[in-house]
N, C-alpha and C positions, 0 to 999 in steps of 0.2 A: 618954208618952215624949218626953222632950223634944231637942230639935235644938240642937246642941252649935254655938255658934259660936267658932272657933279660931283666936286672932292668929296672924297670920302677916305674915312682909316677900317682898318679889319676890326672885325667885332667878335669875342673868343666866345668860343664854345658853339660852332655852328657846324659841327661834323653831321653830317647826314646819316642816320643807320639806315636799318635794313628795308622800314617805313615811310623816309624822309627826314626830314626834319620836323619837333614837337617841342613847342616851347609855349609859354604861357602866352594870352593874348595880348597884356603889356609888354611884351618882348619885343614881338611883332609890329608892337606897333611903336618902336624905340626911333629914334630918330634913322633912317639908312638902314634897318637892321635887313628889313625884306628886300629892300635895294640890291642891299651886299650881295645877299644869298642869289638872288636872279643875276644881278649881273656878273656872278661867279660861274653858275649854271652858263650862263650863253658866254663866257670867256673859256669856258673847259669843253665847250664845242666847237666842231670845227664842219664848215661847207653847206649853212642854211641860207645863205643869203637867198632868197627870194623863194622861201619854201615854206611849207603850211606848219603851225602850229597851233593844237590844241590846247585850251583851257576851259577850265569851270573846276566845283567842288561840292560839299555837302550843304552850303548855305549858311554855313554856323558864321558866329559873331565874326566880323572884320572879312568875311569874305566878299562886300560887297567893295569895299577900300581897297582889296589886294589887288582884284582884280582890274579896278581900273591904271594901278601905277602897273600891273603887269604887261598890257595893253600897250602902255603906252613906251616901254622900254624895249618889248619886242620891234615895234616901230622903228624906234631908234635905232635900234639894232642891226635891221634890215629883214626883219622876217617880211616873205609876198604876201600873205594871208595869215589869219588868226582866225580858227573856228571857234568861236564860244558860246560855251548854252543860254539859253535865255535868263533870262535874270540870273546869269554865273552860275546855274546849276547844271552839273555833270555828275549823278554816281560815276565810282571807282571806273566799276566795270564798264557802266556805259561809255565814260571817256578813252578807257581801254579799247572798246568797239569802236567809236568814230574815228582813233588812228588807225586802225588799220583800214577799215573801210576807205577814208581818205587819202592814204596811205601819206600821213603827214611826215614830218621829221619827228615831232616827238611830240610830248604834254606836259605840262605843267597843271598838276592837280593840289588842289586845295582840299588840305582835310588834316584832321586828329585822330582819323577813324572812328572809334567806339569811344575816345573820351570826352569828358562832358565840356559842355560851350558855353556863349553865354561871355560878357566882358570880364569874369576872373574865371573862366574856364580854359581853355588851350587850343592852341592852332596848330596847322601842319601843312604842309608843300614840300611835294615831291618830282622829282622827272622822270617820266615815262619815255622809254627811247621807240624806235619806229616802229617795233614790232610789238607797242601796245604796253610793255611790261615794264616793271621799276627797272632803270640801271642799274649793272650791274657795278658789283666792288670799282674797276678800274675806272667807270667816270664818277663816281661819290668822292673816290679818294681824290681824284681831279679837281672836282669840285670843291672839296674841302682844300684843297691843298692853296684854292686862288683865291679863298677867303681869307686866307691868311697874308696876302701879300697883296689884296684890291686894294686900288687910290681914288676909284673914278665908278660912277657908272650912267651909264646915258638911257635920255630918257627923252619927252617932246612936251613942251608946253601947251597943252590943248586941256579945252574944256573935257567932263569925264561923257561918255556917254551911256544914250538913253538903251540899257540892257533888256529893256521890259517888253520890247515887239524884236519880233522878227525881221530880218532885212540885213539889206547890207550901210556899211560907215564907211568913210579912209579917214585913216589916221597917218599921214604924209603921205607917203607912196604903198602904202599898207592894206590890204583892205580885211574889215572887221566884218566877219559874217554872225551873225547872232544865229543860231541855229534850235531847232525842237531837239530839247535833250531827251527823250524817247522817243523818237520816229526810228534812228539807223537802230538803235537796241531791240525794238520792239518786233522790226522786218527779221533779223538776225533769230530772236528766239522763236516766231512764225515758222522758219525754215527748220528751227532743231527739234519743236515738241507738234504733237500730233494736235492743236488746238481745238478742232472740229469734237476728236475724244475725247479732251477733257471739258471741254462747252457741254456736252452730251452728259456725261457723268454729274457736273453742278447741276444740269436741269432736271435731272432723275433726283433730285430733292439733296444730295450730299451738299452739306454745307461747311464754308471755309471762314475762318479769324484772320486776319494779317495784321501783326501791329508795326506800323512804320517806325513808330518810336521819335514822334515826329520831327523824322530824320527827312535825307536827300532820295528814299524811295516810297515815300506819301503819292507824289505823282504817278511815278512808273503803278503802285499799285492800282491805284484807283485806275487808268488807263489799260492793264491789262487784267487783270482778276475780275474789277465790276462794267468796265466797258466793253473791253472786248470776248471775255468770257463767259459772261451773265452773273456772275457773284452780285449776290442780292445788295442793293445798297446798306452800307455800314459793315459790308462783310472787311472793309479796311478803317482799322482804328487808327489815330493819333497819326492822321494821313496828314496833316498839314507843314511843312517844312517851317520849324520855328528855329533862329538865332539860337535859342537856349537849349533847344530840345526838350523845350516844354520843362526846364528843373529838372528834369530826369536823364541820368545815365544810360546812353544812346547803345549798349552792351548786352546784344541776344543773348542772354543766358537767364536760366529760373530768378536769379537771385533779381538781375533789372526788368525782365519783363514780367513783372510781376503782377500785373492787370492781366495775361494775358495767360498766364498760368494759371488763374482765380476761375479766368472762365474756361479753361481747359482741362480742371479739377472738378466744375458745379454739376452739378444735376442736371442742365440740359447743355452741355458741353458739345461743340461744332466735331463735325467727324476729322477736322484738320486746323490744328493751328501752327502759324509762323512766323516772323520776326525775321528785320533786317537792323543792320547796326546804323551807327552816323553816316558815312557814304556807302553804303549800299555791300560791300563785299564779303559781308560774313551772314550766317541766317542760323536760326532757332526752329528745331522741326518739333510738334507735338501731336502727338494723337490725344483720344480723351482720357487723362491721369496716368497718360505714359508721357516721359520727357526723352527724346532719342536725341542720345552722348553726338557729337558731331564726327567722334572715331565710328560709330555704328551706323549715323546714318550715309559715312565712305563707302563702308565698305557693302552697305545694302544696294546703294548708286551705283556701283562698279556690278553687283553682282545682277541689277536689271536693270542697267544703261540702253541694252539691244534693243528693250521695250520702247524706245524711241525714234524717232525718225531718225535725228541726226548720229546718232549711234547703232543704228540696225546691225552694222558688222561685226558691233562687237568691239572693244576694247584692245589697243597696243600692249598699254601696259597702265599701272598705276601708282603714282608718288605719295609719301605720306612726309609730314614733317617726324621727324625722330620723337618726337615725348608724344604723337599721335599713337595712340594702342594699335596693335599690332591683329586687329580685328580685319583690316584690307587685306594683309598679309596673307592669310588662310583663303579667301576669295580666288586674291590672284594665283597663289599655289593651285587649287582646283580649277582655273580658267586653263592656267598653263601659259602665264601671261607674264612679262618683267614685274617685279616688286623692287621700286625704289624710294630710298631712307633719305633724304634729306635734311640739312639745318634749318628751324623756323626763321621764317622769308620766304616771301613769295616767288623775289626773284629767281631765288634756288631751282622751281618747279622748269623757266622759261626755256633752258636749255633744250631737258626733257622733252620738253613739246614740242619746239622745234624741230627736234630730231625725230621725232613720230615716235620717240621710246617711248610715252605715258599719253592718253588721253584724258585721264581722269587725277584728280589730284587734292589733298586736301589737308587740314592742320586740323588740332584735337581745338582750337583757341575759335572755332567755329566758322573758319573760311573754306570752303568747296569750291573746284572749279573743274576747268576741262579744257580743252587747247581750242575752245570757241574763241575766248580770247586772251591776254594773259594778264587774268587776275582773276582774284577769287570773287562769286556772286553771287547775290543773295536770292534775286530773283529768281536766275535760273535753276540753282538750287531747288527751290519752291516746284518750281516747274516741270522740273525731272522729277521730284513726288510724283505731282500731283497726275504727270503721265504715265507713271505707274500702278498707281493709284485703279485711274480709269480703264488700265489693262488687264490689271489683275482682277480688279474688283473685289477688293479684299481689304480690312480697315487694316490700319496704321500696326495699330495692337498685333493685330494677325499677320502682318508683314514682317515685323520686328520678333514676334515669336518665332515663327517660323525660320525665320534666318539663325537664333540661336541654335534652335534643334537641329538644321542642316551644318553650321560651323563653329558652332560652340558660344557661349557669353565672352565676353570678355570686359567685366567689372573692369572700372575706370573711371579715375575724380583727380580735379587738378585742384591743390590747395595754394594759394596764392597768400602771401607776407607781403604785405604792401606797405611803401614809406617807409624801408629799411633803414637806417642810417647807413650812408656807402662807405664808410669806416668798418663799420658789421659786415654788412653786404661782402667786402673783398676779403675782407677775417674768415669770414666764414665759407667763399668758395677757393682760400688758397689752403684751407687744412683739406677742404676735399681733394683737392689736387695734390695733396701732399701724402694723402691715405688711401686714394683710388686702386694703387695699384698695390696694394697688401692688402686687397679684401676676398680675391678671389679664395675658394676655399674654407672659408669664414662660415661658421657656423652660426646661426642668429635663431633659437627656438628649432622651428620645423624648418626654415629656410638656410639652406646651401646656396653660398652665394658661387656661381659658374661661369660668372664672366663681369670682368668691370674696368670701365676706361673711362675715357674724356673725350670725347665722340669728337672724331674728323672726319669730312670729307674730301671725298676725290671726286670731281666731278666727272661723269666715264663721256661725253662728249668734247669739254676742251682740258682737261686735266689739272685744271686750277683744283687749290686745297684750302680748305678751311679749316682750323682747329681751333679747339677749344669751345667746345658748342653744346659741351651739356654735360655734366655726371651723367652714366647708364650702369645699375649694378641688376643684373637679371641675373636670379635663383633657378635654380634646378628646376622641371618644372613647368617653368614659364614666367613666372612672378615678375613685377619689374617695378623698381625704383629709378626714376629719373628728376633731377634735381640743376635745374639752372635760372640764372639771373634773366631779366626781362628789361628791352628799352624802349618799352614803347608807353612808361611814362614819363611825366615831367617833373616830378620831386619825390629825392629818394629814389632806392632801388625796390623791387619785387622782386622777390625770391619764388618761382614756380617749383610745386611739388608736385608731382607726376606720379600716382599709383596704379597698376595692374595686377590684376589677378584673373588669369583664364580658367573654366570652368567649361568643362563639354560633358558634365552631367546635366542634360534638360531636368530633372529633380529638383538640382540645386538650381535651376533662374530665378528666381521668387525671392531670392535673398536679400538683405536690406544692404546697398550699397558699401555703404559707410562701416558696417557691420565686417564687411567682408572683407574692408580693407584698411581696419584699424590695425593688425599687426604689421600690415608692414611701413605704415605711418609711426610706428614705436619705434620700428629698426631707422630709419631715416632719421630719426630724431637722434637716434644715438647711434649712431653714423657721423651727423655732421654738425651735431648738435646744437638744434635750431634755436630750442628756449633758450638757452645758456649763451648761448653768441647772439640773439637777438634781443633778451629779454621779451618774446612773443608768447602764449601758453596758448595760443589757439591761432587758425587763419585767418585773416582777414575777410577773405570768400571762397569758398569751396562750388567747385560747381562739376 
């Protein structure tokens, strides 16, 4: 069988951020384009010859086409094995689990995450290096760097194969394992949550919603919540993994799960509902006519993680992304435990974990994790609930209050300008950059502004730096305004608006959100001045 080598020219615009790579489905599907990109990936590696690689993805449109020319390049390439899920599906997370469990070289994941699918929806592939988590800066930029200079990439002329059963293939000297993409995730979460207690709790009549969003964890749920839990059948909505995702935006939050908010607001409303994105690594937690912020439900995790098996000892420490509210913060101050700030990207958390500095870790954009493996999950997420849940024995409402009255509220909503024009978009984050640092001191109404940069990192494990990762202006107080651009879509920029306001009067929680935190959405505005440089008069989505 011989290894096809296939001219090819650099194709622009194929930088990888912090998610992978996201471009529209006909991008993808351009003559070479996915070629390029893979055989840049395995030219910016070095020493896999005869070593495992993972794939799969969320199922969305063209994942069934990617994955066979990936398949068959690795081949060519020399990888000894290829784990891939049965009909090409891996959640995030679960693909993250079978690296390391297999302890392969790396993965290749398929996904747009939260954005919507479907043939004029969008695609995504990224690479996960050994230890489960997205690559870091130094092989993206590698990566990007042999996009720009690739002539060739090799592949094998074989028929595609059959992904639909289990077993093994060779594809030359290769061997393709088709594998259950929830068997090694579902052993993994068996060890971390006390399932016996939470089986025990569903059968005392508590009842649970899941809406998959009919995304890449339809499976996973239906397999653990209704089979091996006892969740009553249909307790998993929109459990079927659709191309399109069903016409609907595959994005845990009020505003897309909106079916799932309906029955979490009605009159006979489940004691628990939750919501995973398009591949599985971010989740929506609800109780009945409460929605819990993905910064509260951090820092509630952290504060009764012990209540679980896999965390009985207690937490290291805890990583938040920078525009995530500063509700973990207070947590970890009281545990007595590291509190680390991070740029949004997951990769940023990997170090952390590694190092045993954080076990718990999370972004306000509604991804949770913990150094079970390294990304964020939706699942588990759920699970750590729902075992606390069965500990306490206490609803959602009453966990969520109560955590106020022990560490205060902490009001918090991200208003997102989507489809920026990137002419506006750079206009308007280089006057902030040009006025960040003549704010401190700055009087606005009742707010004292006490401190205001362009937020860098220092990583305190290998001392790499990041800068330029976010406007931060916090008032006296506590107040916070945080303001930066977003790449995790595919036309146009988003502009993320980031409000705070802490409150440790239990009096004042009852407050209406929005209410609380319209003045300092007025200072923002005239601050960096969004209508006016955007022509925008409202967000896009607030959530």
């Amino acid at each position: 069988m011989q290894v096809q080598t296939v001219p090819t020219t650099p194709i622009e615009g194929q930088k990888p951020g912090t998610s992978g790579l996201r471009k529209k489905v006909a991008v993808f599907q351009g003559a070479g384009y996915l070629e390029n990109f893979v055989q840049s990936v395995f030219d910016a590696l070095d020493g896999f010859a005869g070593q495992t690689l993972v794939v799969g993805g969320d199922g969305r449109f063209h994942n069934d086409v990617a994955i066979q020319k990936i398949l068959k390049m690795a081949a060519a390439n020399g990888f000894g094995r290829v784990l891939v899920g049965r009909a090409g599906l891996l959640s995030t997370p679960a693909a993250s689990c079978v690296i390391r469990k297999h302890r392969a070289y790396g993965g290749l994941i398929l996904s747009a995450s939260h954005n919507p699918g479907g043939p004029d929806g969008d695609f995504g592939i990224k690479y996960n290096i050994a230890n489960g988590g997205p690559a870091p800066e130094a092989v993206t930029e590698a990566i990007f760097a042999r996009t720009r200079t690739i002539s060739r990439y090799l592949t094998l002329d074989v028929p595609d194969l059959d992904l639909s059963r289990l077993g093994l293939a060779m594809i030359g000297q290769t061997r393709i394992e088709v594998i259950d993409p929830i068997a090694d995730y579902l052993e993994l979460m068996q060890r971390l949550f006390d399932f016996d207690r939470i089986r025990e709790l569903i059968g005392s009549g508590f009842r649970l919603r899941f809406d998959a969003m009919s995304a890449v964890t339809g499976p996973y749920a239906h397999a653990i919540f209704e089979q091996t839990l006892g969740a009553a059948s249909g307790s998993v909505i929109n459990g079927t993994p659709l191309p399109d995702f069903g016409g609907h935006h595959p994005d845990p939050n009020p505003v897309h799960a909106a079916e799932l908010m309906a029955i979490m607001t009605g009159a006979d409303a489940p004691d628990f509902g939750a919501a995973s994105d398009g591949d599985g690594d971010r989740n929506l937690i609800v109780g009945p006519g409460l929605f819990v912020t993905p910064s509260d439900s951090l820092a509630i995790l952290t504060a009764n993680a012990h209540l679980a098996p896999g965390y009985q000892d207690g937490v290291a420490g805890v990583a938040r992304s920078m525009p995530t509210s500063r509700a973990a913060d207070r947590v970890a101050e009281a545990l007595g435990v590291g509190l680390y700030e991070t740029p949004t990207g997951w990769k940023f958390f990997g170090n952390l974990l590694d190092a045993g500095l954080a076990t718990l870790c999370g972004e306000e954009s509604a991804g949770t994790g913990s150094s079970h493996v390294r990304e964020k999950d939706g699942i588990w997420a759920v699970l750590l609930w729902l075992n606390i849940l069965a500990v306490r024995r206490q609803s959602v409402v009453e966990i969520v209050h109560g955590h106020w009255a022990k560490y205060g509220r902490h009001y918090y909503s991200r208003h997102d300008y989507e489809g920026i024009e990137l002419g506006a978009a750079d206009a308007l984050t280089s006057h902030l950059r040009g006025v960040v640092d003549t704010l401190r001191g700055q009087r606005f109404g009742d707010y004292r502004v006490e401190q205001a940069d362009d937020f860098r990192y220092l990583d305190p494990v290998d001392g790499s730096q990041s800068a330029r990762q976010g406007i931060r202006i916090q008032f006296e107080g506590g107040a916070r305004i945080v303001m930066r651009l977003s790449g995790t879509g595919t036309e146009g920029a988003t502009l993320r608006l980031y409000l705070e306001q802490p409150e440790p009067d239990p009096g004042r929680h009852g407050l209406d959100v929005q209410t609380v935190l319209a003045p300092l959405a007025a200072i923002a505005d005239q601050i960096a001045g969004i209508r006016q440089r955007t022509g925008r008069t409202e967000p896009s989505v607030i959530t």
